[in-house]
Steps between C-alpha positions, in 0.01 A plus 500: 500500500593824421462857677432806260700813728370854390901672517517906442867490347779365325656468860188254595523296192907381475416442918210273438603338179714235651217420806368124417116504488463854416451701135550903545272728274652807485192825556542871493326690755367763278370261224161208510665210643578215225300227422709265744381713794193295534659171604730727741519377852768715582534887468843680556397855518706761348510876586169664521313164478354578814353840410282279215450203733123470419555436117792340485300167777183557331744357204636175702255263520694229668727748698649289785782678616657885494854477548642833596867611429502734763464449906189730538168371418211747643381640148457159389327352853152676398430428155600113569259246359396238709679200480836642396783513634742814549881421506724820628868504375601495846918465565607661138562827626539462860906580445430783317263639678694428852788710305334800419403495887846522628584741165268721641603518889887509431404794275276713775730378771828591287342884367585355171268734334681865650813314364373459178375872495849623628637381211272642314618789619871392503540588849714275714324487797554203762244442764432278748176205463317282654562095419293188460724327795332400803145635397183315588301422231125312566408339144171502482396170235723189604460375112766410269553881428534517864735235585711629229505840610608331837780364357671815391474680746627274754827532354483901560417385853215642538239351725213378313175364673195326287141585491269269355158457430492242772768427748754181517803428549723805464255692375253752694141532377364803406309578812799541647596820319409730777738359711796467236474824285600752832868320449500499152750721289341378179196335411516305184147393333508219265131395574263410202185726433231329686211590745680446774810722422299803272559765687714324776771797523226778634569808719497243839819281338715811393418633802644243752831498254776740648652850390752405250355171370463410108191330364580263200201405253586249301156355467197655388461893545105360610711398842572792611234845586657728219372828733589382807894434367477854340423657872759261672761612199444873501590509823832380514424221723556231274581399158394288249637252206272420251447286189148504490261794601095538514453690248678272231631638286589812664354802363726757433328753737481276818671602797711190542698627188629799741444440866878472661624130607373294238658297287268378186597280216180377266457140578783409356654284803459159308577677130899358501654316194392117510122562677364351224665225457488391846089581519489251189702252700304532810132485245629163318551336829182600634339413137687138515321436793192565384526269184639227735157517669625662809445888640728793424764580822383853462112464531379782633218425786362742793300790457563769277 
């Protein structure tokens, strides 16, 4: 038996076109699907599939399975169909993503930035900065993306502590936070976007973080109260690292853009040189799985 796999690129169909028990059909998101699309039981979506969800499903007849090549799934949870499955790419960009991360403190910490615009200026000017050593960082999401973030910045030594959605072994759960965030130097979020964690970084949890402390987002700007950061940030009191914002993109006129101590790059944290080659690895795995009668690794459950 053989599996017909809906695949947005080129990328998709060299990845696939070795996998035993599975024939790739190449689609284009902008055009009518090809005729193959209605013995589909697999969809890879490719960029902006989500924004058409409704017409590109009412297309798949025997839809079975979504297989995602990215690690975020919550524009995909509501339009699901029952009785298919949703695969995340889960553990492709964790590295990457863990990098940009420690990118991101060692600049704030180090004043990279006023070094960058004295030499802009060519003016020598040495100065004093802060350092990554020995700070306290609470990493909110005890994932892949989190246990790799863990691992580099151990060797910094800095003293990480996990937050999860539940507590075990090692790793606090999240109703712990009020507890853990008063000690906290940096607060890393690397939660995904659900009903439990919209929202979750309100006025309450940057209030109990100290003067001085840095928020990272690398999650979903939905996490975190966009007004309540702006407040906490004009102040001085803290500052803020962020990948992702609420609004996304970032209008040119928002506030963000200007207020002092924030650091904003355009969700670009997992956008390195090999992402999509490792999100095709991670998708054929999960795919394999799924023609060998088994259940994708990366099935996403819970509520969204």
């Amino acid at each position: 038996m053989t599996i017909t796999v809906l695949v947005p690129d080129d990328d998709g169909m060299r990845a696939l076109a070795e996998v035993a028990g599975v024939r790739p059909v190449r689609y284009d998101a902008g055009k009518p699907l090809p005729p193959e699309a209605a013995e589909a039981e697999v969809l890879i979506p490719g960029p902006g599939a989500a924004q058409r969800a409704e017409s590109l499903l009412a297309g798949l007849p025997r839809l079975r399975l979504i297989q995602l090549l990215t690690a975020g799934a919550e524009t995909w949870v509501n339009v699901l169909p029952d009785g298919v499955l949703l695969a995340t790419c889960r553990g492709a960009h964790s590295g990457a993503t863990a990098e940009w991360a420690v990118a991101a403190l060692l600049s704030m910490y180090r004043e990279l930035d006023a070094f960058a615009q004295a030499r802009g200026e060519r003016a020598w000017a040495p100065r004093s900065t802060d350092s990554l050593q020995g700070k306290r960082v609470l990493v909110v999401g005890a994932g892949d993306v989190g246990r790799a973030l863990r691992r580099r910045l151990e060797p910094f030594d800095a003293r990480v502590t996990m937050v999860g959605l539940s507590a075990r072994e090692g790793v606090h759960g999240v109703d712990e936070l009020p507890g853990l965030l008063p000690d906290a130097d940096v607060v890393v979020l690397l939660v995904p976007l659900t009903s439990r964690t919209r929202g979750m970084v309100d006025a309450a949890f940057l209030a109990a973080m100290p003067d001085g402390s840095i928020l990272v987002n690398a999650a979903r700007g939905q996490v975190v109260d966009t007004e309540a950061l702006l407040t906490e940030l004009k102040t001085g009191r803290l500052r803020a690292a962020l990948d992702v914002t609420d609004p996304e993109p970032l209008p040119e006129d928002h506030p963000l853009w200007t207020v002092p101590g924030a650091l904003i790059t355009p969700h670009v944290a997992g956008s390195v040189s090999g992402a999509r080659r490792r999100s095709y690895a991670v998708a054929v795995a999960e795919i394999e799985r799924y023609v060998q009668g088994g259940l994708p690794d990366n099935l996403v459950h819970g509520e969204y």
